[in-house]
N, C-alpha and C positions, 0 to 999 in steps of 0.2 A: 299970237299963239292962243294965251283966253281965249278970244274971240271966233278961233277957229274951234276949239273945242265945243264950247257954246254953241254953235252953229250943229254940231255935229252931232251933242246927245238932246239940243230939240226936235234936229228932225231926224231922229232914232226915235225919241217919245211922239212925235206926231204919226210917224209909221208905223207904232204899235198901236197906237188911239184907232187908228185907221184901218190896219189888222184886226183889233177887237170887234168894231162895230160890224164890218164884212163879215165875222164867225159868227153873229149875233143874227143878223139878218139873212143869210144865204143858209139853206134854198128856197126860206120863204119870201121870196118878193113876188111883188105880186102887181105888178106896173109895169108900161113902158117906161113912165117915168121915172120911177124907182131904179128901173135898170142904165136909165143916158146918164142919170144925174152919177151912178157909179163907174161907169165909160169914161163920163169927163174927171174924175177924182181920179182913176187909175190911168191914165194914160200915158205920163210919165213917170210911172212908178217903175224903179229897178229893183225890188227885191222879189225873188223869183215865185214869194208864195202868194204875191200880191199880183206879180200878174199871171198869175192862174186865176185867181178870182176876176180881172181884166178880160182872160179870155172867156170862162164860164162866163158873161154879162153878154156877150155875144150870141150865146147858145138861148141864155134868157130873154134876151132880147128878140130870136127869132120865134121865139111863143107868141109873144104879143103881135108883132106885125100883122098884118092881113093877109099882105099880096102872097101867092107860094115864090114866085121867084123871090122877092125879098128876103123870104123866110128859109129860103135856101143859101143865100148869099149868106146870111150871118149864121147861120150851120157853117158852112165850111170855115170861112173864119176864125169862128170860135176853136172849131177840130184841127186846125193846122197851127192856131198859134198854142192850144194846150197840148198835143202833139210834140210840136217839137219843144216849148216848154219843159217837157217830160223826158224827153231823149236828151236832153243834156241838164237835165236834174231828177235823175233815175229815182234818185232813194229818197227825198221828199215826200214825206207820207201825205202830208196838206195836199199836194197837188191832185198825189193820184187818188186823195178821196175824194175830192172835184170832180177830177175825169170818173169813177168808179158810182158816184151818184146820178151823174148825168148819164153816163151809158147805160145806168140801170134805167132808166125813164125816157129813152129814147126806143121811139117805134122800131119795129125791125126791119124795116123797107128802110132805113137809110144805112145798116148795115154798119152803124156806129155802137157796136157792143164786145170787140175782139179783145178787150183788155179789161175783161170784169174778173176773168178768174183769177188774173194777174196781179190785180191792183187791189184784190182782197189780200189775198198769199201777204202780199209788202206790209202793208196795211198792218194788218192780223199779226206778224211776225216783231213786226218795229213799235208798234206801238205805246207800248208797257215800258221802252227805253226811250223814248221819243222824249228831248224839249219841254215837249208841249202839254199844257197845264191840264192838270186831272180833269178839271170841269171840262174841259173844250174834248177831251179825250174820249171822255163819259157822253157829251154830244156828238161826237161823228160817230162813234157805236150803233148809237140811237137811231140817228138817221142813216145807216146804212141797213139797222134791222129793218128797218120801215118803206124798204126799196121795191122795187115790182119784182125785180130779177132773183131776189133772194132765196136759196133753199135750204131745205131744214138743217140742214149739216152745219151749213153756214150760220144757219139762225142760231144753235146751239153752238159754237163757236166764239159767235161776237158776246151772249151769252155769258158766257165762262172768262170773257174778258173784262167784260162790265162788273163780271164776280170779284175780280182780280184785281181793279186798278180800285 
């Protein structure tokens, strides 16, 4: 029983270690490589805010590519496994700032942008009660101010949160 315990809050502490650095590094990577070598790290990951960051490395991943079919293949990918991701872990704010950053920086010829207003609203509302540690909190603010799609309403909003937390 030790032993099963032991087994159980390492790889709880290795899941966080692994969580931390992804909130550290994403969404500035800036490689293919940077993006496989986080592919293969999450690939059997089951905690669901881990593999949102799983599926976003797919979307990153399809920047770097070349080919356009390729780079369409891991678009869709990415969109259907953060998608349903999302649809059976609604109220996870992590995720849907994932999905809410990326659909902010996606062109609009791929018609990936239907849940920006959405994923603010959640976002915006939960936050200030949310888990999740002020620093990291104070950083997804940041980078959602700093999005293409963002308007001024919004901008004075996250704003007033940033005042807050």
């Amino acid at each position: 029983m030790k032993v099963f315990g032991f087994i159980l809050i390492f790889s709880l502490l290795f899941s966080n270690s692994k969580l931390e650095d992804l909130r550290k590094q994403f969404p500035e990577i800036q490689s293919l490589e940077q993006t496989e070598k986080y592919l293969e790290e999450l690939k059997n990951e089951e905690d669901e805010t881990l593999q949102g960051y799983f599926a976003a490395m797919f979307f990153m991943k399809s920047k770097y590519v070349k080919f356009p079919l390729t780079k369409l293949k891991y678009f869709k990918k990415g969109k259907l496994l953060l998608d349903e991701l999302i649809s059976n872990n609604q109220n996870n704010i992590e995720i849907r700032y994932i999905r809410f950053l990326l659909q902010s920086e996606m062109p609009d010829f791929l018609s990936y942008n239907n849940n920006i207003e959405e994923d603010f609203l959640l976002i915006t509302k939960q936050v200030k009660l949310s888990a999740l540690k002020g620093s990291f909190k104070v950083k997804m603010l940041q980078n959602m101010l700093i999005s293409k799609k963002i308007t001024y309403q919004k901008e004075l909003k996250l704003k007033q949160l940033l005042n807050e937390i």
